[in-house]
Each structure stands twice: as structure tokens, then as C-alpha cells.
N, C-alpha and C positions, 0 to 999 in steps of 0.2 A: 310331298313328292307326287301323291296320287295327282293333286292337279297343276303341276307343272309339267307332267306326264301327259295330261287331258289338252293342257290348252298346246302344246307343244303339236302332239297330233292330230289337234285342231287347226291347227296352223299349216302344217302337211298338206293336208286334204283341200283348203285354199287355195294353195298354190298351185299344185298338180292341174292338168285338164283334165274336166269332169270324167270322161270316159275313160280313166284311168282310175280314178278316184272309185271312181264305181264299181269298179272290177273288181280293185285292193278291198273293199268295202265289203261285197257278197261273199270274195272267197275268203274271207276272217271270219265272216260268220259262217259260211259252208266246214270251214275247222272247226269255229265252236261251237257249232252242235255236236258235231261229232265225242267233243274232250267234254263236255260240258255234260254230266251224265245227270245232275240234280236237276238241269233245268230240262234236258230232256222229259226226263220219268214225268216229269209235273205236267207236260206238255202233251205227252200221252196220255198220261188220267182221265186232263182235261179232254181229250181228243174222244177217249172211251165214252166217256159220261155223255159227252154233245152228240158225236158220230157212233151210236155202239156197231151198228150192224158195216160200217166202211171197214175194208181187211187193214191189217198191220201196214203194208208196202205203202198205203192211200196216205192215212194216218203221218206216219211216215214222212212221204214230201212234203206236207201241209205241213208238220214242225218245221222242216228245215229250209222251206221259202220263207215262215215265218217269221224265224231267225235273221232271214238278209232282210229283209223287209224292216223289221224293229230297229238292224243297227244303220240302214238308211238315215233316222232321225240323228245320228253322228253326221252324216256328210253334209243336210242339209241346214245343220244347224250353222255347223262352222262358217258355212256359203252364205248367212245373212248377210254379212256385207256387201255383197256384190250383189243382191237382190233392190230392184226400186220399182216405179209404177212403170217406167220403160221397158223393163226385161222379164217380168214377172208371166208376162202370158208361154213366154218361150217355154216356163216349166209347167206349171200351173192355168188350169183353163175350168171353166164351169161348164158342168153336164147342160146340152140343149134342155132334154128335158124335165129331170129332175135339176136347176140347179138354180138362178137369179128369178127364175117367178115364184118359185117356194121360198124364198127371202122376202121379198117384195110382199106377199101377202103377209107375211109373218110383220115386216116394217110396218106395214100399213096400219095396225091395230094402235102404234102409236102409246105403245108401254114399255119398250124396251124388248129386245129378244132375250130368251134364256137359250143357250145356243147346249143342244145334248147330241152329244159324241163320246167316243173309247178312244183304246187306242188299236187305231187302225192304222195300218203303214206306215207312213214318215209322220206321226199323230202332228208331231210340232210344228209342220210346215202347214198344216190348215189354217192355225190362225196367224200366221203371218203371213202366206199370200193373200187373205184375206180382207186384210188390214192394206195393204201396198194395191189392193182394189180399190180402196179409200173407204171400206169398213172397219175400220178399228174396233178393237174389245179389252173386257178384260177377262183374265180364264184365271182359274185355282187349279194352281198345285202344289203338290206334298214338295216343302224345303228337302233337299237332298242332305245326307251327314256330314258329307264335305260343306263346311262353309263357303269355302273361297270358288272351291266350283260352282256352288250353286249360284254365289252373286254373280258370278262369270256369265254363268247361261244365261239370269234373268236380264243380265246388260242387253245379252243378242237377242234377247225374245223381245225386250223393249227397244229396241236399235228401230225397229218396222214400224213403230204407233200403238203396242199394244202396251196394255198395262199386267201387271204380274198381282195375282191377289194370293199370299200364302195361304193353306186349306186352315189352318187355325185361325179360327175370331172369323173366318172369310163372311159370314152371314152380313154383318154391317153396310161392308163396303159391298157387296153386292146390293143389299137393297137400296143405299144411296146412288149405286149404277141404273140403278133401272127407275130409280125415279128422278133421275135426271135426262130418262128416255133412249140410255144408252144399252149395250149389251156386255152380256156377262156366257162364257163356257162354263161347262163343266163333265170331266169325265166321269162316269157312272157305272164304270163296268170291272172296276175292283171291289175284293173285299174291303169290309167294311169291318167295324166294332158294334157288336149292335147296343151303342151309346149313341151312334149315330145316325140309326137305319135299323130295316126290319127283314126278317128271311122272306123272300118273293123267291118264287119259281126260276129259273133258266136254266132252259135245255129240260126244265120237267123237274128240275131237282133244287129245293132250298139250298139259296145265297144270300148269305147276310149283304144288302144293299143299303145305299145311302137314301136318306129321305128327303136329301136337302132340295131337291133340283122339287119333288113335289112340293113339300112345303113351302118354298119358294113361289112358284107358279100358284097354289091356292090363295097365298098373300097380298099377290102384285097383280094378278092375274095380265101375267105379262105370257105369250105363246112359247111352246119350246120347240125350239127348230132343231130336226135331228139334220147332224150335217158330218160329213166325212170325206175320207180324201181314198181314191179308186185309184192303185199304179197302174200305169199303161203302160208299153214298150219304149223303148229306147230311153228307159229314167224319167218320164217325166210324168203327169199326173192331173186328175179329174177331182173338181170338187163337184161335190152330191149334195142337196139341201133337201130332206122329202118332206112333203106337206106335213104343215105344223099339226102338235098333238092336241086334241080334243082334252082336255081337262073334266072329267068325271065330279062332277060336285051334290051331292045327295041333301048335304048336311050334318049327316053319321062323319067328322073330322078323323076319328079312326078307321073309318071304313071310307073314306077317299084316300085316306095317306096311302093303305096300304092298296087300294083298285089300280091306284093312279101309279103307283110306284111296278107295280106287275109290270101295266100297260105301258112301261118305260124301258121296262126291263126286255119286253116283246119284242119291240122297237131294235132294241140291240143287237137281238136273237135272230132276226130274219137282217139285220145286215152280216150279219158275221155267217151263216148262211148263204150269202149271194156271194160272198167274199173269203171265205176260211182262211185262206193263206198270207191274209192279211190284218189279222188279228192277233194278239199278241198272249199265245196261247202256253208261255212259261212261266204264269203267275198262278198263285195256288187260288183261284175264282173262289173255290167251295172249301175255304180253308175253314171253314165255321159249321159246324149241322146242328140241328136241334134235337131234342131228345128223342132218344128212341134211334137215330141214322148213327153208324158206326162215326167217332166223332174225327176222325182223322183218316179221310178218305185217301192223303196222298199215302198212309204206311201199307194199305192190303196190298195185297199181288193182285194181276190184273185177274185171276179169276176169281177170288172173294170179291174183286168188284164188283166185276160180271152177274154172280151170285144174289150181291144187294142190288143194282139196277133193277134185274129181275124182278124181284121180291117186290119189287117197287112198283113196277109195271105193271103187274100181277095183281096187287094191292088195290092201286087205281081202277083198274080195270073192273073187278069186283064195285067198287065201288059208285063203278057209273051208272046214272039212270037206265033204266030198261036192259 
């Protein structure tokens, strides 16, 4: 039912013209946020912990553009079809300055890109204008519990040229990607198990991160190109490529996994920075802490939060040279 429900109003959203589509689109999520009180709370933790000193009212809009912003990747997915290398600029266009010479240096190395992004606005529509530019890739993502929607999605993801690599076993077929000199995504900016990844810093405070995208790039020594997608007015949208990431190699393999994974994590943290309300700020980021950090930061209230931040800041602070 759930996806004959899914591709049903997927179907919907096809047919209607966009600037209605769009409209229906912001004001379902302008309701759910409002109904939607779990993913709220999460949404302000996170807003606490990254923005402490921004007032509640700030805080606030930044959830709830974030929320239209996230169910954006519903309209623009359904719209594959009607996406080709003819029409593709009309939505999608590349930053003058940040956007095709931060690719082109990164191609030029001639190893394959590891392309590093989150999910930033309509995340899903980055690699597939991308591809319908005539750079194809392949990207990992987490299978969804629904079967039959998930093979649904990944038909439309691959309908544009790209390939679907599920985040299980993904290691293989990515490094057969890149030594075939082709390119592979990978989002980095959820939690993680730390079976897979190690606690790095963001926003100042341990998050269990993935290691894969370092361990990767120390392997192949293939560049990672941070790249993202910027919404602009009237619905439609800017890809960003910023110059590729320097790779920290000492020879201490544990002390690059974890330098190189920070400075990934950094990377994140000044886009989402430039950009708040376009990040996808109702997933629990810091659902993991290490010892010593209360272990379940979404149950305090916001003022035991407040209280541990502190503490924290305090902590650091003491403990800086001079």
C-alpha cells in the first residue's frame, strides 16, 4: 500500500505544472513540520548543538525551510522523466565560480573522482543533472525497507546514466569504479556505527562518521570533490564543486584515517554554514557519544543541553594552549 500510495503521488506531481507542484510540495511540508513534533525536537537539538547562541524564532525558520527544501527531493525525483541534456540547464546550472574548473582539476588527475556531499536540498537531483551534463557516476545509498519503492527509485535514479551502488559490500564496486577511472559519490554526513567509522568533531562535538570515503581516497589516491546543490529562486538550482581535498598522508594509517576524516567532516560544516536551511537538519547527526558525553543527547531538555555544551566549551577552553 505504502508504495502504491508513493508512486501514485508520484505520478501526481508529473503531471501537474511545476509551479503548482511546487507549491503543493512546500506547503505539505510547511504542515509537517508543524504535526511532525519528533522530527522537529531532533531538528532543534541539532540546531542547538551547531547554532547555540541563534534565538529560538532563527532556529526555528531554518527547520522549517528545511523541511520544504528535503521534500523538494519528492518533486524532483518523480520529474526524471522529463529531464534530458536538452532541458536540464532550464533547472540546474553550475556556479561561475565555484563549479566546472573545481571538476576539471579534480578530472584531470586522471584516477577517478570520489565525489563528497550530504544531503543538501533536493540531494538527489545533484547526481542526476550531473550525469544528463554527460558526467555520469555511481553514488551509495542506504536500501529503503520498502522493497518495491526502493527498486522504484533506483529505476529513476538510473533512467539519467547513473549507476545505484547499495551502502552494503559498496567498497568492491567502488574501487572497481575508480579503477576504471570513473566516479563514485558518497554522502558523509549521517550517523554512522562505529563498525564503520570513528567519532570526529562537528560543530565542535563528537559524531560517529564514516571512514569509508578516507579510506577510499588513501587507497586509490583518487581526489574528493566536495560538491553540492544551492536552491535559488523561482525552484530551480546551482551546482557548487569546491576545490578538491588535500589528503593528509603521514604514514601513522590511524592518524590519517582519523586527520583526514575531521578535515572531511570540516568541509561539511562550513557548507552547511553558508547554507543552514538547506541541510537536512531532522536526523539525530550525534545519535552516538562517547564516554564520558550524556549518551542520548536527543532525551535532555534544551537546558541540560545547554548546561553540557557549556561544560564542554569550558572544558576546551581550559585546555587550550596558552
Amino acid at each position: 500500500m505504502v508504495y502504491m500510495l508513493a508512486r501514485a503521488a508520484m505520478h501526481c506531481l508529473r503531471l501537474i505544472p511545476r509551479p503548482l507542484a511546487v507549491f503543493l510540495i512546500r506547503a505539505t511540508a510547511w504542515a509537517a513540520f508543524y504535526l511532525d513534533l519528533r522530527h522537529r525536537r531532533i531538528a532543534n537539538v541539532n540546531l542547538t548543538i551547531a547554532f547555540p547562541d541563534l534565538p529560538a524564532s532563527r532556529r526555528n525558520a531554518i527547520a522549517r525551510t528545511s523541511f520544504q527544501n528535503t521534500a523538494m527531493n519528492l518533486l524532483e525525483v518523480s520529474r526524471f522523466p522529463f529531464l534530458d541534456s536538452t532541458n536540464i540547464a532550464s533547472l540546474v546550472r553550475y556556479d561561475t565560480d565555484c563549479g566546472m574548473n573545481n571538476f576539471h582539476a579534480a578530472a584531470s588527475k586522471g584516477k577517478g573522482i570520489l565525489y563528497l556531499t550530504g544531503h543538501f536540498s533536493a540531494w538527489e537531483l545533484l547526481p542526476a543533472a550531473h550525469a544528463l551534463y554527460g558526467h555520469p557516476l555511481s553514488f551509495v545509498t542506504r536500501p529503503l525497507d520498502n522493497a518495491d519503492l526502493g527498486r522504484y527509485l533506483d529505476s529513476l535514479r538510473e533512467s539519467v546514466g547513473n549507476r545505484v551502488i547499495h551502502k552494503r559490500n559498496a567498497t568492491r564496486p567502488i574501487l572497481r569504479c575508480l579503477k576504471e577511472k570513473k566516479s563514485a559519490g558518497i554522502l558523509m554526513d549521517q550517523n554512522t556505527s562505529l563498525q564503520e567509522g570513528i567519532f570526529a568533531d562537528f560543530f565542535g562535538l563528537p559524531a560517529a562518521t564514516t571512514t569509508g570515503m578516507t579510506l577510499l581516497a588513501l587507497r586509490t589516491d583518487a581526489p574528493i570533490l566536495p560538491g553540492y546543490l544551492t536552491p535559488m529562486r523561482r525552484g530551480s538550482y546551482t551546482i557548487k564543486f569546491l576545490p578538491p581535498v588535500e589528503i593528509v598522508r603521514t604514514g601513522d594509517r590511524i592518524r590519517d584515517i582519523k586527520t583526514n576524516t575531521i578535515r572531511l567532516n570540516r568541509v561539511l560544516e562550513d557548507i552547511i554554514r553558508e547554507q543552514p536551511e538547506s541541510w537536512l537538519w531532522g536526523h539525530k547527526r550525534w545519535k552516538l557519544q562517547p564516554p564520558g558525553n550524556p549518551q542520548d543527547l536527543y532525551a535532555l531538555t534544551e537546558k541540560e543541553l545547554r548546561r553540557f555544551l557549556r561544560s564542554r566549551a569550558g572544558a576546551e577552553a581550559a585546555d587550550a594552549p596558552g
